[in-house]
C-alpha positions in Angstrom: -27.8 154.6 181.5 -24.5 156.7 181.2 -22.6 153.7 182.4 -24.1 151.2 180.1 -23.2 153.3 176.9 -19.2 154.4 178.4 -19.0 150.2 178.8 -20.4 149.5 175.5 -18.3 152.0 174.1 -14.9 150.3 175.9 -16.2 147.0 174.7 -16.5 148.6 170.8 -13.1 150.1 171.3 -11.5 147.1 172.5 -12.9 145.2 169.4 -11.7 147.3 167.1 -8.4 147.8 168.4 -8.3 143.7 168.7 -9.3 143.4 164.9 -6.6 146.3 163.9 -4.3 144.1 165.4 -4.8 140.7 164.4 -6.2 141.7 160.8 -3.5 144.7 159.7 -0.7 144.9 162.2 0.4 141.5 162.4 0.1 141.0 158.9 2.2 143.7 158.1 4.8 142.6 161.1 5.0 138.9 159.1 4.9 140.0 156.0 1.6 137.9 155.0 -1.3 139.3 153.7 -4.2 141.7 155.4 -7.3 140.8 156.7 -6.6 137.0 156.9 -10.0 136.3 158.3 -11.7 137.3 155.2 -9.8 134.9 152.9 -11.2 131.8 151.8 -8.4 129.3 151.8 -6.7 129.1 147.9 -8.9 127.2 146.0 -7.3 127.3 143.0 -4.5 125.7 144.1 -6.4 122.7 145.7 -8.2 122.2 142.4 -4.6 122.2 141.0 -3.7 119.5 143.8 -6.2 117.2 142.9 -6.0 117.3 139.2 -2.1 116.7 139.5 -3.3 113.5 141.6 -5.6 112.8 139.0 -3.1 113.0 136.2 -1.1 111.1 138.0 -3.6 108.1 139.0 -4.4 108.6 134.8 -0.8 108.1 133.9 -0.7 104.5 136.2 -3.3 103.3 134.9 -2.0 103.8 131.0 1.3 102.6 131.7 -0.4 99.5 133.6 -2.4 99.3 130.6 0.5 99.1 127.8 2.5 96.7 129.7 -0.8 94.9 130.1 -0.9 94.7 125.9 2.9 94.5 125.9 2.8 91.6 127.8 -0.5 90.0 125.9 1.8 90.7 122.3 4.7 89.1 123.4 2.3 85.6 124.9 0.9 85.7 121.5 4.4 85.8 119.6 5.5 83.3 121.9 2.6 80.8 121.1 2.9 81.8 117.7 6.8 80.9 117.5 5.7 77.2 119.0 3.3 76.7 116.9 5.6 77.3 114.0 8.4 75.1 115.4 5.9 72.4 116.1 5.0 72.7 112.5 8.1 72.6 110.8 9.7 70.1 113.0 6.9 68.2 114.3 8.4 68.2 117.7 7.1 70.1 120.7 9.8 71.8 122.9 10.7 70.0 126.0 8.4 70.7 128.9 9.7 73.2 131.8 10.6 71.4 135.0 8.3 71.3 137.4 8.8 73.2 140.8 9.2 70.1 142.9 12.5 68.9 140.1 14.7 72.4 140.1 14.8 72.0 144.0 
């Protein structure tokens, strides 16, 4: 019975010599912060990563959206500036080339 409590009390030494080391001394000797295996991993700044990927997905998507209206304005100018010249002048502008006659 002696010789089951002197192990048990080597074995409760050793762990808390182990966790001394790993969770204060090595810490301290890298400069990074105590008890490392009690912190949760910084969720704050993943919920920061994710909205700043967010944001930025958001920010696409309006600039895809305004040239998307920029380009719709100007088609609608354009048709609107042949439809003027065909009614002043009577005459349609010349058709583009087609691909097989610029080659």
């Amino acid at each position: 019975m002696v010789g089951l409590v002197a192990v048990l009390e080597l074995m409760v030494i050793c762990a808390l010599a182990l966790f001394g080391l790993t969770q204060v001394l090595f810490p301290l000797a890298n400069g990074k912060p105590l008890f490392p295996f009690f912190r949760r991993p910084d969720r704050a700044a993943r919920m920061l990563a994710e909205a700043q990927q967010r944001r930025a997905a958001a920010e696409q998507m309006l600039e895809a959206a305004k040239l998307e209206a920029e380009a719709a304005r100007l088609h609608e100018e354009a048709l609107q500036t042949r439809v003027r010249q065909f009614e002043e002048t009577g005459d349609r502008q010349p058709a583009a080339p087609k691909e097989r006659d610029r080659n």
